[in-house]
C-alpha positions as a Markdown table, in Angstrom:
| # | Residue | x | y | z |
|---|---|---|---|---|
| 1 | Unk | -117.7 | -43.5 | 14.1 |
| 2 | Unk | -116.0 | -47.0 | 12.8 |
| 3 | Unk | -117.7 | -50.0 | 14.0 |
| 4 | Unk | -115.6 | -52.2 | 15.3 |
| 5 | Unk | -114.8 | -55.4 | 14.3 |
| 6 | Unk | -112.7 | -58.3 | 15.9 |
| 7 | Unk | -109.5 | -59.2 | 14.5 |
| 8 | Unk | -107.0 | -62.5 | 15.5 |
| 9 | Unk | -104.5 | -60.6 | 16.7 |
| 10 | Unk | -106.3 | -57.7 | 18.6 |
| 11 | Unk | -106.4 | -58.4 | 22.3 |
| 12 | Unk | -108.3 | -55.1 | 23.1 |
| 13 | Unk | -106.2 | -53.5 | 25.2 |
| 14 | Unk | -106.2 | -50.3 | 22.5 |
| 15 | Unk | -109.1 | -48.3 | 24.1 |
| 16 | Unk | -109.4 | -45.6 | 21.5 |
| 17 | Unk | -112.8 | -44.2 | 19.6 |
| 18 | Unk | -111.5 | -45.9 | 16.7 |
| 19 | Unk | -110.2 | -49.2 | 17.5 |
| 20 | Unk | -108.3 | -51.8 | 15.4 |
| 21 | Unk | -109.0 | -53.4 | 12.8 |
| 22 | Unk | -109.5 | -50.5 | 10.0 |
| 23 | Unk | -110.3 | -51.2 | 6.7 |
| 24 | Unk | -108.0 | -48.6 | 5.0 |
| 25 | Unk | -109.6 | -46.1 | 2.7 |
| 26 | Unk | -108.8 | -46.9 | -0.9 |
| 27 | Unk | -108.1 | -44.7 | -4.1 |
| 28 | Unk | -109.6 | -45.6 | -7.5 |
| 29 | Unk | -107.0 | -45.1 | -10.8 |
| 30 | Unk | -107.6 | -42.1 | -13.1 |
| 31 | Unk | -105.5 | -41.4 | -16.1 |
| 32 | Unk | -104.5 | -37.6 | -15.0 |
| 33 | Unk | -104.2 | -35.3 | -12.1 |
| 34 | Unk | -107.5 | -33.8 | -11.8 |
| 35 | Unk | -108.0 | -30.0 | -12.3 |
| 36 | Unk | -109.7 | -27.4 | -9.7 |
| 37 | Unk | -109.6 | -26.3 | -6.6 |
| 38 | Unk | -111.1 | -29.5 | -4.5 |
| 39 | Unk | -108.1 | -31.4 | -4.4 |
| 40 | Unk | -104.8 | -32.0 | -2.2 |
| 41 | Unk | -101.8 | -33.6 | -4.3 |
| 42 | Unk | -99.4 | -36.5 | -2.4 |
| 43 | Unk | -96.5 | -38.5 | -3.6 |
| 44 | Unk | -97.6 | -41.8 | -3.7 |
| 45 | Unk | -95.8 | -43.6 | -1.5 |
| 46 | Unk | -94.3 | -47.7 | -2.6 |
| 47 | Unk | -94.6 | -49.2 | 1.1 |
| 48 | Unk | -96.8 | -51.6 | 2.8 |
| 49 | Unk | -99.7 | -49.4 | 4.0 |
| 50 | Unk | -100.1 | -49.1 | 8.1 |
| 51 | Unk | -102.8 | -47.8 | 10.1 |
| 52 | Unk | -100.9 | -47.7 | 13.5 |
| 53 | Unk | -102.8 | -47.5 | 16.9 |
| 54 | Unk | -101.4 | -46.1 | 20.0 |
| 55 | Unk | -103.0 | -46.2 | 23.3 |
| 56 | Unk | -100.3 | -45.2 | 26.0 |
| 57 | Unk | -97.7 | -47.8 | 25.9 |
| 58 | Unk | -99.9 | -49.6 | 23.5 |
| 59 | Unk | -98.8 | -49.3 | 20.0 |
| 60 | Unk | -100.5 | -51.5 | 17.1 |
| 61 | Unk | -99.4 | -51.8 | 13.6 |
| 62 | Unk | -102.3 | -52.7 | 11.2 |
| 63 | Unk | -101.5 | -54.0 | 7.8 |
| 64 | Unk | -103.8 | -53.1 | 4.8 |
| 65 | Unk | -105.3 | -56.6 | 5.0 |
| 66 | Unk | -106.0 | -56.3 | 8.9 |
| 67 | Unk | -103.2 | -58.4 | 10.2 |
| 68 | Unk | -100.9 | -57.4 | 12.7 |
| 69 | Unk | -96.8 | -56.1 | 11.4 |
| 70 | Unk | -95.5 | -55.8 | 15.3 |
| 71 | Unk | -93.3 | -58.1 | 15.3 |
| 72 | Unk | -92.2 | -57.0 | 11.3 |
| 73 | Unk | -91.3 | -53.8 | 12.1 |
| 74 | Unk | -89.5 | -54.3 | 16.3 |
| 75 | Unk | -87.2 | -50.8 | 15.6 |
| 76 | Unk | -90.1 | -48.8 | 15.2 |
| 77 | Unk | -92.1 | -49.5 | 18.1 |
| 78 | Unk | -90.0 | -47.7 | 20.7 |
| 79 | Unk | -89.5 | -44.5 | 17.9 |
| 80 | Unk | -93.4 | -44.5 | 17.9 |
| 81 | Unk | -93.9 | -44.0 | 21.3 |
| 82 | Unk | -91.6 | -41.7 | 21.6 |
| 83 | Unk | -93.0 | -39.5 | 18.8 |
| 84 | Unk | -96.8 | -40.1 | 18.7 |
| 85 | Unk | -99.3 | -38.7 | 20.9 |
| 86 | Unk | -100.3 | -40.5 | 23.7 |
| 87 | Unk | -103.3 | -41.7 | 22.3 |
| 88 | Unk | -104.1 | -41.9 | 18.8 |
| 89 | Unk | -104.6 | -43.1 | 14.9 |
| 90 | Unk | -102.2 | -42.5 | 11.9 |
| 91 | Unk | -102.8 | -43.6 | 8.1 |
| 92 | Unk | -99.3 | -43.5 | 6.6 |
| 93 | Unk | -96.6 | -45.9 | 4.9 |
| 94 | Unk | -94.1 | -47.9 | 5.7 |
| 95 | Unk | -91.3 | -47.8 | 3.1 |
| 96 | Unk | -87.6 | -48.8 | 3.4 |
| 97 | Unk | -85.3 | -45.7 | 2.2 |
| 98 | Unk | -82.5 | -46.4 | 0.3 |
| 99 | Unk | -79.0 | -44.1 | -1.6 |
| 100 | Unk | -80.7 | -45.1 | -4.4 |
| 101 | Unk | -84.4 | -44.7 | -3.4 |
| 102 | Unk | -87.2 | -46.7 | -2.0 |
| 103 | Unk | -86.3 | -50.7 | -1.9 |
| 104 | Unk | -89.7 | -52.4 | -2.0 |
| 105 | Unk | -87.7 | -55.7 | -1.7 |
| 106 | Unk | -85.9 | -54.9 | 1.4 |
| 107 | Unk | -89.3 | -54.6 | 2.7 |
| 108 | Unk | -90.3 | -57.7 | 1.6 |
| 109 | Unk | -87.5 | -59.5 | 3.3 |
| 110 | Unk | -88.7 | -58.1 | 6.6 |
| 111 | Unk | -92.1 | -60.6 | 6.8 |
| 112 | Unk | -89.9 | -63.6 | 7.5 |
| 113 | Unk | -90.9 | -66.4 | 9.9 |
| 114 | Unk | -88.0 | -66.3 | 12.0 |
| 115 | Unk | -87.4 | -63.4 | 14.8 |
| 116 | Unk | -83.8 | -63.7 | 14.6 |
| 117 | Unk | -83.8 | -62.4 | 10.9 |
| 118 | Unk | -86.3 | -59.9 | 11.4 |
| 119 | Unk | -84.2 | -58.4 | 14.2 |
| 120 | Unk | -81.2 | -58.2 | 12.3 |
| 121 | Unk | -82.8 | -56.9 | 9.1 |
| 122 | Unk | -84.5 | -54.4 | 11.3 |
| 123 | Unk | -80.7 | -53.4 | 12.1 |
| 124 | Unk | -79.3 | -53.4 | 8.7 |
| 125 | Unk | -82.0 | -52.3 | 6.8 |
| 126 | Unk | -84.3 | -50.0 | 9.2 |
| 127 | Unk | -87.5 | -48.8 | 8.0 |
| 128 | Unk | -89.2 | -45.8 | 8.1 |
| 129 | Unk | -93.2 | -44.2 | 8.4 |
| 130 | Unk | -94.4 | -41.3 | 6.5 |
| 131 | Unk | -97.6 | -40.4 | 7.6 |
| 132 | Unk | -100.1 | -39.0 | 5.9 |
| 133 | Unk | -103.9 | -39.4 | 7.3 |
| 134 | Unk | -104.9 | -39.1 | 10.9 |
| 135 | Unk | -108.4 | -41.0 | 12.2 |
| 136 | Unk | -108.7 | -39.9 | 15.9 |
| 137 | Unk | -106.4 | -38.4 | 18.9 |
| 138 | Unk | -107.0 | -38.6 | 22.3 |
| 139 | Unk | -111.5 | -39.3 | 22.7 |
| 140 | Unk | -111.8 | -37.3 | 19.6 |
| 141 | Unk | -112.9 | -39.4 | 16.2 |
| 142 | Unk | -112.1 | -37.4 | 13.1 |
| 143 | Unk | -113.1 | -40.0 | 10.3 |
| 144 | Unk | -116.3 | -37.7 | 10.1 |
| 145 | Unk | -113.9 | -34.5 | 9.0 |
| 146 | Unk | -113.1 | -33.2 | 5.9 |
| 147 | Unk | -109.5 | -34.1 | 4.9 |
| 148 | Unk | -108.6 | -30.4 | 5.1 |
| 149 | Unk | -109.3 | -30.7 | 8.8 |
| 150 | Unk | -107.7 | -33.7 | 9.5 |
| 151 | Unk | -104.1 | -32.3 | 7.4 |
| 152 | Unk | -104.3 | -29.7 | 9.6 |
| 153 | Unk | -104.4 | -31.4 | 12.9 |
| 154 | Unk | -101.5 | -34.1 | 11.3 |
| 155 | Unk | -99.6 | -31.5 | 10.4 |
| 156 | Unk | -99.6 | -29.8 | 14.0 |
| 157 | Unk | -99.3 | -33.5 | 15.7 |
| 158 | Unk | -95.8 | -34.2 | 13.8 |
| 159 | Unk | -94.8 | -30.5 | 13.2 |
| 160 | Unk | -91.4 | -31.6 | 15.7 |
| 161 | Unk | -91.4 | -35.3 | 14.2 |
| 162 | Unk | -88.1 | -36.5 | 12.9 |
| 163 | Unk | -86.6 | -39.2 | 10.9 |
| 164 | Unk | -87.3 | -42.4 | 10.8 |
| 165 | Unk | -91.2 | -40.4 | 11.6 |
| 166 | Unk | -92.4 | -38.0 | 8.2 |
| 167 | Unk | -95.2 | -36.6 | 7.7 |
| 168 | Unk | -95.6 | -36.3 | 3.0 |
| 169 | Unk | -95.7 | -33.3 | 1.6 |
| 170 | Unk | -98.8 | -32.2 | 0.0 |
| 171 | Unk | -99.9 | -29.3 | -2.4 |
| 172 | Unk | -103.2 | -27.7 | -3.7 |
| 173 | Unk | -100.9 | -26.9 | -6.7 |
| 174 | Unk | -101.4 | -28.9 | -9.6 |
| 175 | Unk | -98.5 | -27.7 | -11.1 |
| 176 | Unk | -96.4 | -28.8 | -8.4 |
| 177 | Unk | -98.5 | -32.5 | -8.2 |
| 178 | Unk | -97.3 | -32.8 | -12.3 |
| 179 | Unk | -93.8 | -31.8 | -11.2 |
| 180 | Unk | -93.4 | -34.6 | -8.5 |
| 181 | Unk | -95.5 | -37.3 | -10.8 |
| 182 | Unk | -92.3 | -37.1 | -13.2 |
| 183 | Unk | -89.4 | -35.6 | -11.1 |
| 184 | Unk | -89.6 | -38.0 | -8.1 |
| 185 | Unk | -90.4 | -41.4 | -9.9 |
| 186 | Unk | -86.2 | -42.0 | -9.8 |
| 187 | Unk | -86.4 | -42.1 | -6.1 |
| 188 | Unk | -89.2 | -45.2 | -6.2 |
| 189 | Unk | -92.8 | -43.3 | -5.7 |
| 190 | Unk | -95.4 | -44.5 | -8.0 |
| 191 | Unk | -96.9 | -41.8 | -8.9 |
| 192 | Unk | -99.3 | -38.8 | -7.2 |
| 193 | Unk | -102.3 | -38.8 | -5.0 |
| 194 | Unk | -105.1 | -36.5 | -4.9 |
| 195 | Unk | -108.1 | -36.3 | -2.3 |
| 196 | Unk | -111.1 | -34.5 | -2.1 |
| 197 | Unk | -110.3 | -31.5 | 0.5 |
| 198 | Unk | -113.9 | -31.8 | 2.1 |
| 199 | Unk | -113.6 | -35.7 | 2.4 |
| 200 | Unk | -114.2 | -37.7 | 5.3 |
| 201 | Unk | -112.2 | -40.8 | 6.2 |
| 202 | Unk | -114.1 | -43.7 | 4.3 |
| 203 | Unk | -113.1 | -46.9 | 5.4 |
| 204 | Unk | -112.4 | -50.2 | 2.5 |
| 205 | Unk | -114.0 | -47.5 | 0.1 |
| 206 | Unk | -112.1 | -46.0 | -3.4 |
| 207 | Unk | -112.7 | -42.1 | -2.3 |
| 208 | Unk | -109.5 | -41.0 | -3.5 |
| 209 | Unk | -107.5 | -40.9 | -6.8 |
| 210 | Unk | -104.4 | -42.4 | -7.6 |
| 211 | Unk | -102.1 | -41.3 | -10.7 |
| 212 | Unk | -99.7 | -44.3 | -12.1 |
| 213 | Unk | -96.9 | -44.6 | -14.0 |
| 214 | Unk | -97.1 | -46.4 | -17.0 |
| 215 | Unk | -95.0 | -47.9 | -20.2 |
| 216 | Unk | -95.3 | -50.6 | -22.5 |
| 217 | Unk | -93.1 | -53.3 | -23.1 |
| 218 | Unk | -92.7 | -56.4 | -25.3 |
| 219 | Unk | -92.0 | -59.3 | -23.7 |
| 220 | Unk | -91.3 | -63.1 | -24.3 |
| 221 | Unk | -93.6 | -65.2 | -23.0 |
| 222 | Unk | -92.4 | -68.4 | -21.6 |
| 223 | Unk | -95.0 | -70.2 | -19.9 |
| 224 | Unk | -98.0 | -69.5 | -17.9 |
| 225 | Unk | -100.0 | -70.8 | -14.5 |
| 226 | Unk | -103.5 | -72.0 | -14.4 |
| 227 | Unk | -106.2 | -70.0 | -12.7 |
| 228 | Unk | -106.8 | -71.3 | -8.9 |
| 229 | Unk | -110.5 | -71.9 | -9.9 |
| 230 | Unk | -109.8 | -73.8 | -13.2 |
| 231 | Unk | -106.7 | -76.1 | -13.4 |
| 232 | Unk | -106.8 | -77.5 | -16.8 |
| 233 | Unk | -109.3 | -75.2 | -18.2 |
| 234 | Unk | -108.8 | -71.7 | -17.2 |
| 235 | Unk | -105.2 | -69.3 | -17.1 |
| 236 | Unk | -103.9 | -67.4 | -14.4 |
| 237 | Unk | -101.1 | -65.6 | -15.4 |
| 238 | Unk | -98.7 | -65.5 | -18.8 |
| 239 | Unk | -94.9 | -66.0 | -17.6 |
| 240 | Unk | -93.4 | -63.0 | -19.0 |
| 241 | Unk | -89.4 | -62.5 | -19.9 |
| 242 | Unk | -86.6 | -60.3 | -21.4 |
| 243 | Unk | -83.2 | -61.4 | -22.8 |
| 244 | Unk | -79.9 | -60.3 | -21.0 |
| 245 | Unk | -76.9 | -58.8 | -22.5 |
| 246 | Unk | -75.7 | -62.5 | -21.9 |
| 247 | Unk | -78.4 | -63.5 | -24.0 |
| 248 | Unk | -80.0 | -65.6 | -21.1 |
| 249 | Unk | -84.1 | -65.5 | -20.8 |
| 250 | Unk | -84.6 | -63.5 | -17.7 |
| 251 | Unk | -88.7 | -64.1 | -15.5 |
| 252 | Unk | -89.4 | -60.3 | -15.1 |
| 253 | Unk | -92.8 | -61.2 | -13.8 |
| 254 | Unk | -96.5 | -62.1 | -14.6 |
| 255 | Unk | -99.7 | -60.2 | -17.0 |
| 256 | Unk | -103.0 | -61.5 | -15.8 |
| 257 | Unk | -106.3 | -59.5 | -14.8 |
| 258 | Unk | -107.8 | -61.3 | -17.8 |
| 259 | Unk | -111.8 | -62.2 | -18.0 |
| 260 | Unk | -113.2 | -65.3 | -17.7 |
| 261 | Unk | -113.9 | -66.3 | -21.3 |
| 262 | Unk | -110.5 | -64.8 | -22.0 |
| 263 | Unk | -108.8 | -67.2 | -19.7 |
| 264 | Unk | -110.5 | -70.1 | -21.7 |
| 265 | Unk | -109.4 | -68.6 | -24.8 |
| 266 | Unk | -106.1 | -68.3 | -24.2 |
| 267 | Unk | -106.0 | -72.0 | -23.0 |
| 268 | Unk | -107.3 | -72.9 | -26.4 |
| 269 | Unk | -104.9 | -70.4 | -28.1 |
| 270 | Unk | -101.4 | -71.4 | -26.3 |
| 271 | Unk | -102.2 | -75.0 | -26.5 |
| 272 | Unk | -99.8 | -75.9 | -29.6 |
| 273 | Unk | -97.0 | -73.9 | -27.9 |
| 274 | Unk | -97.4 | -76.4 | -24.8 |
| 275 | Unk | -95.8 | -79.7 | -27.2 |
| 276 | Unk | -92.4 | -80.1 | -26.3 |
| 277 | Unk | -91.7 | -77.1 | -24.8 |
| 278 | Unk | -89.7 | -78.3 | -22.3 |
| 279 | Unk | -86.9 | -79.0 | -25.2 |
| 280 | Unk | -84.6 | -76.4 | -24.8 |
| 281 | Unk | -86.6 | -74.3 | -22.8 |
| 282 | Unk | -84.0 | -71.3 | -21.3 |
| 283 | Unk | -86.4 | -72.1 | -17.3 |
| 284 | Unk | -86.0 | -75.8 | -18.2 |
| 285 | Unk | -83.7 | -76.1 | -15.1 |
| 286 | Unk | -86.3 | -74.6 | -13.0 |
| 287 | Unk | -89.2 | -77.3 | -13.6 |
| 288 | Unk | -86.5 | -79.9 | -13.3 |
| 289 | Unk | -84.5 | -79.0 | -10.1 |
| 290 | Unk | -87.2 | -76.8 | -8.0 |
| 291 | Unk | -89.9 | -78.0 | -5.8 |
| 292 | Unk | -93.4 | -79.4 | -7.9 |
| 293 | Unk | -91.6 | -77.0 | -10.5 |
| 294 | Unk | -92.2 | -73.4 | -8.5 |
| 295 | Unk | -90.2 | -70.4 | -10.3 |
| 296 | Unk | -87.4 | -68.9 | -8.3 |
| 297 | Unk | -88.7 | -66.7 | -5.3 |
| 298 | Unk | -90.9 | -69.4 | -4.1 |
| 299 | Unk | -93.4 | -67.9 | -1.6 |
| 300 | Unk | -93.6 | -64.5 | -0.5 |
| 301 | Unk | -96.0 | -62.1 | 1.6 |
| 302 | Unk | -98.1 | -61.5 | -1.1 |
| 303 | Unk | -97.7 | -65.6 | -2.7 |
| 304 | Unk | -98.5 | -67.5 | 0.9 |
| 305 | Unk | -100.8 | -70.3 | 0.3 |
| 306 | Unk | -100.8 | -69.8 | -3.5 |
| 307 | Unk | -99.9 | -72.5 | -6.0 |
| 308 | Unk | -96.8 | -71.3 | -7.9 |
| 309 | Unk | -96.4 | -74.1 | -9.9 |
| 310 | Unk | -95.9 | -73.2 | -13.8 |
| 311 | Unk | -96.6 | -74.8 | -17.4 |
| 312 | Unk | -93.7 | -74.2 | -19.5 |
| 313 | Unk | -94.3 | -72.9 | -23.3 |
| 314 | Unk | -92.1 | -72.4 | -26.3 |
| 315 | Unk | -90.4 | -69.0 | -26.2 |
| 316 | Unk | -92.1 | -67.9 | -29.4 |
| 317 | Unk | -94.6 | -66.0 | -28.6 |
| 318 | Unk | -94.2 | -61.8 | -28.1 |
| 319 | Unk | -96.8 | -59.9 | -26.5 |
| 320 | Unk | -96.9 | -56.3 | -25.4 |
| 321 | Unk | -97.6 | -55.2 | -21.8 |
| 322 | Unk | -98.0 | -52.3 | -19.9 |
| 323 | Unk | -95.9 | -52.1 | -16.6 |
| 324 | Unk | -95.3 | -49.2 | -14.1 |
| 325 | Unk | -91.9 | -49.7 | -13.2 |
| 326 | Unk | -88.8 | -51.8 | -12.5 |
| 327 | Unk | -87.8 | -52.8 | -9.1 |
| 328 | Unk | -84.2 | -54.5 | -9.7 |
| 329 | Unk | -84.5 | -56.6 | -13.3 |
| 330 | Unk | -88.2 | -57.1 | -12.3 |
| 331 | Unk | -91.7 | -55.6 | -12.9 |
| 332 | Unk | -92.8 | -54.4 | -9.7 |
| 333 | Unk | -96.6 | -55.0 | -10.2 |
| 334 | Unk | -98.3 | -56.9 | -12.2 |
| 335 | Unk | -98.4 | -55.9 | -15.8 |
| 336 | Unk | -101.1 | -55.5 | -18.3 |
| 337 | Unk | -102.2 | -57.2 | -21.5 |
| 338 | Unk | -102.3 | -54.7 | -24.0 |
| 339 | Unk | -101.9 | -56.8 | -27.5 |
| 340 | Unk | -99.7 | -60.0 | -29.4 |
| 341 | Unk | -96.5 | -58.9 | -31.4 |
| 342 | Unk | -96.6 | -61.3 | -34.3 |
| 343 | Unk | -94.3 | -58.9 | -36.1 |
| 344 | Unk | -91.5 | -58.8 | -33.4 |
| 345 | Unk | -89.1 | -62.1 | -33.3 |
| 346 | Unk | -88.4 | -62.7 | -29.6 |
| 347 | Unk | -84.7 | -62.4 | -29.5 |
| 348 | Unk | -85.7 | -58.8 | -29.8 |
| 349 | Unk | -87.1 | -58.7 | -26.0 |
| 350 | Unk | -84.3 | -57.5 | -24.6 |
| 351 | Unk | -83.7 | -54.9 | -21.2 |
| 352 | Unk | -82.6 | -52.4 | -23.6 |
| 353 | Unk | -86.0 | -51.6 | -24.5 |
| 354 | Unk | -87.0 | -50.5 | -21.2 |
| 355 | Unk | -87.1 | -46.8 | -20.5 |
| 356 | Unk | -84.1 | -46.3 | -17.0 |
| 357 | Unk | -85.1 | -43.5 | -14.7 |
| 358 | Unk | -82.5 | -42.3 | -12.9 |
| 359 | Unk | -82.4 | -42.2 | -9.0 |
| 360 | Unk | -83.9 | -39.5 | -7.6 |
| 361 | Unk | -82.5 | -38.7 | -3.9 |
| 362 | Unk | -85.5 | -38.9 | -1.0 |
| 363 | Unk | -84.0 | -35.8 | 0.6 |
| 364 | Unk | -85.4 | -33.7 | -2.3 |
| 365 | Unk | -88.7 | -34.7 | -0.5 |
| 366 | Unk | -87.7 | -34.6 | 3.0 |
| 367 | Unk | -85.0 | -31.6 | 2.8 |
| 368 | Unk | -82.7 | -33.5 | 5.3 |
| 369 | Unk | -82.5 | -37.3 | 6.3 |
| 370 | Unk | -84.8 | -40.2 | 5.3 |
């Protein structure tokens, strides 16, 4: 059984064997889709993660980080009652389902302070849940079952489900996991998952695998931020960008994950590109006109309470990153160092470089519907 453990927002009235909040269980990165007989293959799903509760007319929408997505996510409250059994505990995704694929942003838009725009974004934009874990229905806990088990029982609990309600397809096929890791990338999914068949449900622990999409890029880099433990002396993040067919300097996002004696280093190492680089700088209109010189974008769900502000460099510096994928004229995660580009002039960072994967409908995954 889960221990429980008090959240904010959790006013106990979810009387269930496994009661919020739940520490998802994780997957650790691997390079491949593993070989053998032990394993069931998933899309990976690009969503905010949900554990949702219901007990009767109860329903509870747990982010990954514990908090509560209720009032996010208003048009799928009444479509979970109706669909869910009366009492129980789903793993799944939330994702917003595009013509064009999944739109991460849209979803993005969604945690907004102000109920008016959530309830007319909630219109315009609904979302959807594909499920694809199940912890407990009714008095009976199943975190203690092997994953075969608990497919099973999802898969007869939403065998009548219907849209915006999915259960994702899985495979003991390899074959078939390789085909969806390349074929369904267009339509926004990050890549495949693969867990242990005899698994139980470990909670805030890495027992499954995740395969990633992954390319390199070379990228300007324009300025960086300072690490939140060491202003002045440590770096965050390098300020990455990629020229236009206008020509224009375009922020495409952030590389960090760096160690700390690399973060000194590189302190040391950009310190003569820091001398007038405000001069001319392409983002020179951003440390000027915005707020204590924050980028455009400002604060999101996953920037509240961070310091945004940026240190502009000269544009002369290339370096090559890794990245999973585009969402819009942006990375969508956080890219990777991988090496400097002395031998590449800067001009040369352009969009062209990138590899375009075509859209990819979400009704070759769900047959009919998203």
């Amino acid at each position: 059984m889960i221990p429980f453990r008090a959240a904010p927002w959790y006013d106990g009235v979810v009387n269930l064997p496994v009661k919020p909040p739940v520490p998802p269980m994780l997957a650790k990165r691997v390079d491949a889709i593993p070989a053998g007989d032990k394993w069931s293959f998933e899309p990976k799903w690009d969503g905010f993660r949900a554990i949702i509760f219901r007990d009767g007319a109860e329903i509870e929408i747990q982010s990954r980080d514990m908090k509560s997505l209720n009032r996010y996510f208003p048009e799928l409250i009444a479509v979970l009652l109706e669909q869910l059994p009366d009492r129980c505990v789903l793993d799944g995704e939330i994702v917003s389902a595009g013509k064009n694929g999944l739109d991460f942003d849209a979803l993005q838009l969604r945690v907004h302070p102000a109920a008016s725009r959530v309830k007319m974004l909630s219109e315009s934009t609904p979302s959807s849940v594909v499920f694809f874990d199940v912890l407990c229905v009714g008095d009976e806990d199943l975190t203690g079952q092997p994953f075969e088990v608990r497919r099973a029982r999802l898969e007869a609990l939403l065998a009548n489900a219907k849209p915006p309600i999915h259960i994702t397809p899985a495979t003991r096929d390899a074959a078939i996991a390789e085909d969806w890791f390349t074929r369904f990338e267009g339509a926004g999914l990050d890549g495949v998952m693969a867990k242990p068949l005899a698994g139980r449900y470990e909670p805030d622990k890495r027992s499954m695998l995740k395969v990633k999409h992954e390319r390199d890029c070379d990228c300007v880099v324009a300025g960086f931020r300072w690490h939140k433990n060491g202003d002045g002396t440590l770096l965050g993040s390098l300020l990455l960008g990629l020229y236009d067919d206008a020509g224009k300097l375009q922020h495409v996002g952030v590389c960090a994950s760096f160690t700390a004696a690399k973060r000194a280093e590189l302190v040391a190492f950009l310190e003569p590109y820091r001398k007038d680089a405000l001069a001319g700088h392409p983002w020179a209109g951003w440390a000027e006109s915005s707020v204590d010189g924050r980028m455009p974008g400002g604060q999101s769900r996953w920037s509240q309470g961070k310091d945004l502000s940026w240190e502009p460099l000269r544009p002369e510096l290339v370096v090559e990153v890794a990245y999973e994928h585009m969402q819009g004229d942006r990375f969508r995660h956080m890219a990777q160092f991988r090496r400097w580009r002395t031998d590449k002039a800067p001009q040369d960072c352009t969009y062209a470089q990138l590899e375009i994967v075509a859209p990819q409908e979400l009704g070759e995954i769900f047959g009919s519907g998203t």
